[in-house]
C-alpha positions as CSV (number, residue, x, y, z in Angstrom):
1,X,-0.1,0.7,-26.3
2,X,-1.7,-0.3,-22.6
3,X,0.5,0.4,-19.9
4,X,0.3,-3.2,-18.4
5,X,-0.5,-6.4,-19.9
6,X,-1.0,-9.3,-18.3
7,X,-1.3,-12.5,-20.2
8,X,-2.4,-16.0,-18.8
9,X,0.1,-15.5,-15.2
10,X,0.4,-18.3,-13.1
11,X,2.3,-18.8,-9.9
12,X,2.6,-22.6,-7.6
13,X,4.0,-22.0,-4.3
14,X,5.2,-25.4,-2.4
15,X,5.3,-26.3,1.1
16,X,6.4,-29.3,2.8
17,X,4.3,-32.0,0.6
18,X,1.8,-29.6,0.0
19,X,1.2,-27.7,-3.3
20,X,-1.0,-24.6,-3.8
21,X,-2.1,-22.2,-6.7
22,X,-1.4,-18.5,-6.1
23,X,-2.6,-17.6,-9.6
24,X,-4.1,-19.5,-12.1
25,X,-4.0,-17.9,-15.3
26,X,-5.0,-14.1,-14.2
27,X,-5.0,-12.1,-17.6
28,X,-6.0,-8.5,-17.9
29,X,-4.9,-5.1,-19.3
30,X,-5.0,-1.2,-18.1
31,X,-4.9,1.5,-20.6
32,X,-3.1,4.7,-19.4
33,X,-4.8,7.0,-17.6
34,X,-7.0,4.5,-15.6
35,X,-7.3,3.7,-11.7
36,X,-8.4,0.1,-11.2
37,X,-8.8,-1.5,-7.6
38,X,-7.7,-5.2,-7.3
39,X,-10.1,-6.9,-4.8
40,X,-10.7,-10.4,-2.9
41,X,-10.6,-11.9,-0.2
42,X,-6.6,-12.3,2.1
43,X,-4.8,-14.9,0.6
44,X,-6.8,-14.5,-3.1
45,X,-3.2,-13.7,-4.5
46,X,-3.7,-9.7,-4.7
47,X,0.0,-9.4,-2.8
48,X,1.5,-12.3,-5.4
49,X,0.0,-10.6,-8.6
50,X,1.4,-6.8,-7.6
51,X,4.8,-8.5,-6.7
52,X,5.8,-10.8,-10.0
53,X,4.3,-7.2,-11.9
54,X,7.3,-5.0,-10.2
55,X,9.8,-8.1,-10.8
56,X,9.6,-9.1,-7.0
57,X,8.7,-12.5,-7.5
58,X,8.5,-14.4,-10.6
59,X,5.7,-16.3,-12.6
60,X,5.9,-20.0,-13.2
61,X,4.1,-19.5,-16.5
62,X,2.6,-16.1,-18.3
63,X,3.7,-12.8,-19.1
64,X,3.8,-9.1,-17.7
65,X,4.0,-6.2,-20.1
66,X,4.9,-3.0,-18.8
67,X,4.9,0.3,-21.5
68,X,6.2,-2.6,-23.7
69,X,8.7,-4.2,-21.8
70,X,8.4,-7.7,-20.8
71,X,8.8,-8.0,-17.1
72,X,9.0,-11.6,-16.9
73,X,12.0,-12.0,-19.2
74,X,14.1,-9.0,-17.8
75,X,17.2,-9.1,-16.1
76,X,17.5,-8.1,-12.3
77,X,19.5,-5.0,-13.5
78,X,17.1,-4.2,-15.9
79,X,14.2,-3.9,-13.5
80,X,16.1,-2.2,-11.0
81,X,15.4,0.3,-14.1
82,X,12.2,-0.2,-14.3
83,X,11.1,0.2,-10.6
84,X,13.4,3.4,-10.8
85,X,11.6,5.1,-13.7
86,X,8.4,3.7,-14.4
87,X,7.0,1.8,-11.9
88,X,6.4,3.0,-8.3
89,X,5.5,0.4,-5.9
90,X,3.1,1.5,-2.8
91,X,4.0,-1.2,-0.2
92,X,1.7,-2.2,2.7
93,X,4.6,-2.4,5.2
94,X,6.1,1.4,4.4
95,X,9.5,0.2,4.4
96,X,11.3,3.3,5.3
97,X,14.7,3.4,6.3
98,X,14.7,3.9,9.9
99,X,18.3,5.7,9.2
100,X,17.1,8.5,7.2
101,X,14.7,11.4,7.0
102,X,11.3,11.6,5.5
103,X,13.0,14.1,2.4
104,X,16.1,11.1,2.8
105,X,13.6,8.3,2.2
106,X,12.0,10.0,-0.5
107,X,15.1,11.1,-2.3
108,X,17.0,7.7,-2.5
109,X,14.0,6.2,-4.9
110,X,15.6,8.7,-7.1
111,X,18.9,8.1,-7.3
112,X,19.1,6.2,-10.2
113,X,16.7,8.3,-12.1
114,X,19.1,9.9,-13.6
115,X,18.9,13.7,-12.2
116,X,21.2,15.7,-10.6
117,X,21.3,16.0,-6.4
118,X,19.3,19.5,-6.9
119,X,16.3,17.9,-8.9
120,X,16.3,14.7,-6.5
121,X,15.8,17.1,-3.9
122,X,13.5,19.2,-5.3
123,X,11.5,16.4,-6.8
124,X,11.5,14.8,-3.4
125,X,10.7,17.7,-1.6
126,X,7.6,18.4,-3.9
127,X,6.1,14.9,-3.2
128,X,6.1,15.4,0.2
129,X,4.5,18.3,-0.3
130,X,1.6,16.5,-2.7
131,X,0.8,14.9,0.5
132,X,0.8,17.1,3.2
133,X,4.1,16.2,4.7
134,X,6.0,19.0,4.2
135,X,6.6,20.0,7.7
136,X,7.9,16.8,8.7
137,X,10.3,16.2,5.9
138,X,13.6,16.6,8.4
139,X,11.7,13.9,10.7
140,X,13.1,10.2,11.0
141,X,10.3,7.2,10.8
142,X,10.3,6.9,14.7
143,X,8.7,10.4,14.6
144,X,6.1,9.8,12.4
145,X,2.9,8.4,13.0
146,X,1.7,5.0,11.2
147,X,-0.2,7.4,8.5
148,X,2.6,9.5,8.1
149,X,5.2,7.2,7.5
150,X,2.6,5.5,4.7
151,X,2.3,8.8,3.0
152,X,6.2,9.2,3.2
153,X,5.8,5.6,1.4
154,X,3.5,7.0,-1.0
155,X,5.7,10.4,-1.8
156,X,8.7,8.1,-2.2
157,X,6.6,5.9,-5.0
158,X,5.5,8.5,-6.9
159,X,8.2,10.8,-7.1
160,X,10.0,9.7,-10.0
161,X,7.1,10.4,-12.1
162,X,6.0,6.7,-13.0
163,X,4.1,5.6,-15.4
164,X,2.4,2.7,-13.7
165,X,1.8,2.5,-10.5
166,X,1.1,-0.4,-7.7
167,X,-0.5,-0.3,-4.7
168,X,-1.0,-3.2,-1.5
169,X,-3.7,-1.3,0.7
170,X,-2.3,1.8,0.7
171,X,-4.7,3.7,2.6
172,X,-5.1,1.2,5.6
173,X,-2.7,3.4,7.6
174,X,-4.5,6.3,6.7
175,X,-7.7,8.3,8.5
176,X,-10.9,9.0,6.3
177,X,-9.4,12.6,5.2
178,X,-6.0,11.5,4.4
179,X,-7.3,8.1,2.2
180,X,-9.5,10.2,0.4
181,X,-6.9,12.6,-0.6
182,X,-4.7,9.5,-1.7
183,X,-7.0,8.3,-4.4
184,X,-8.4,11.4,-5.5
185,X,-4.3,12.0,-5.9
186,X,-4.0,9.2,-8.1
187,X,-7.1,9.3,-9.7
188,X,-5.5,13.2,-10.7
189,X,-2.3,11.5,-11.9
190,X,-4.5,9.2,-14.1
191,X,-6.0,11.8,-15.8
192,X,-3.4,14.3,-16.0
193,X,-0.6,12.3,-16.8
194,X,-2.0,9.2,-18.3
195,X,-0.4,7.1,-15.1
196,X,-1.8,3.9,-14.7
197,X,-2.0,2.3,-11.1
198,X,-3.4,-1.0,-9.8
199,X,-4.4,-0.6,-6.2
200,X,-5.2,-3.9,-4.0
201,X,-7.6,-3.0,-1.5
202,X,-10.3,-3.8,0.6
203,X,-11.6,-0.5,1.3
204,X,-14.8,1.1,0.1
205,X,-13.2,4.9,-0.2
206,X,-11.0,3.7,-2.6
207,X,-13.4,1.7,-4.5
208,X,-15.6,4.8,-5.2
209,X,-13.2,6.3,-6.5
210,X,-11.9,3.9,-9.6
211,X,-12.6,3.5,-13.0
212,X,-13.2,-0.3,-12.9
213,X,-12.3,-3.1,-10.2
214,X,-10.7,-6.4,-10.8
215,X,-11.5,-9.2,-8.6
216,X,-9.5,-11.9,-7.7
217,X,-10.9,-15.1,-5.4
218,X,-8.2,-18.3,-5.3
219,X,-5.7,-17.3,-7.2
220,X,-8.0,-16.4,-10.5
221,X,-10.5,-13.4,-11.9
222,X,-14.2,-14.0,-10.7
């Protein structure tokens, strides 16, 4: 069964008297255990396409399989699920909670993952480690650098173990060493634990290190 199935998705945005296409019937799948990078140019629809797959937005037309489940027909409740446990969603912007701790921020992706306070700690603590951010796990956002708080963003997607992964440029915060260690991180997951994950980007460290790219140019695959 792929891990993500995309089927004929189309999205109209509207503003004022003007009309646009986001998407015009983008259809693709991703096996488990691949890395594919989602590429175009700003304002292709990368940001629209990794938003109606994690239940974000929604289609106007089409479909979005995820390890079987239909994402465009599910409930609100049902994806709060599905974001929980299976899909972990890299956003560009961090957003961290500026209240809480790196470990804190990590830790509250997991609370409905159904563990106990021990293994949400521990399985937060561990993805901070993954990335190199162990020492700074007691620190709040302020106190983290721009590449810090990403990676804080990155250990808080993939620490409930998904399945699939999504990515918006998630190494644009990062340095050379740092970006490089992402993907070969996720390219590791891939393999090891047949997670797949779609990462928009733009930059050639991450394309060098995928299985195949997908490219998207107004709103449909090129």
């Amino acid at each position: 069964m792929a891990a993500l199935h995309v089927q004929d998705l189309s999205k109209r945005y509207t503003r004022g008297a003007e009309a646009f296409t986001a998407l015009d019937k983008v259809s693709f799948t991703i096996q488990p255990g691949e890395l594919v990078a989602l590429t175009g140019p700003s304002g292709s629809g990368k940001s629209t396409l990794l938003n109606i797959i994690a239940g974000y937005d929604q289609a106007d037309d089409g479909s979005v399989v995820v390890n079987g489940f239909d994402v465009t027909r599910a409930k609100p409740a049902d994806m709060d699920v599905l974001r929980t446990r299976t899909v972990g969603f890299i956003f560009q912007q961090f957003h961290l909670v500026p209240g809480l701790n790196a470990l804190e921020n990590v830790e509250l992706s997991l609370l409905n993952a159904g563990l106990s306070k021990a293994e949400r700690r521990a399985r937060a603590a561990e993805a901070l480690r993954r990335m190199g951010l162990a020492e700074h796990s007691a620190r709040r956002p302020a106190l983290l650098s721009g590449g810090q708080q990403q990676r804080v963003a990155v250990a808080r997607a993939l620490a409930a173990k998904p399945s699939v992964v999504l990515a918006d440029e998630p190494t644009a915060a990062l340095d050379r060493a740092n970006a490089e260690s992402l993907m070969d991180q996720l390219a590791a997951l891939a393999r090891e634990n047949g997670m797949a994950a779609l990462v928009s980007t733009h930059d050639q460290r991450c394309l060098d290190r995928v299985d195949r790219v997908i490219r998207l140019e107004n709103g449909a695959l090129s």
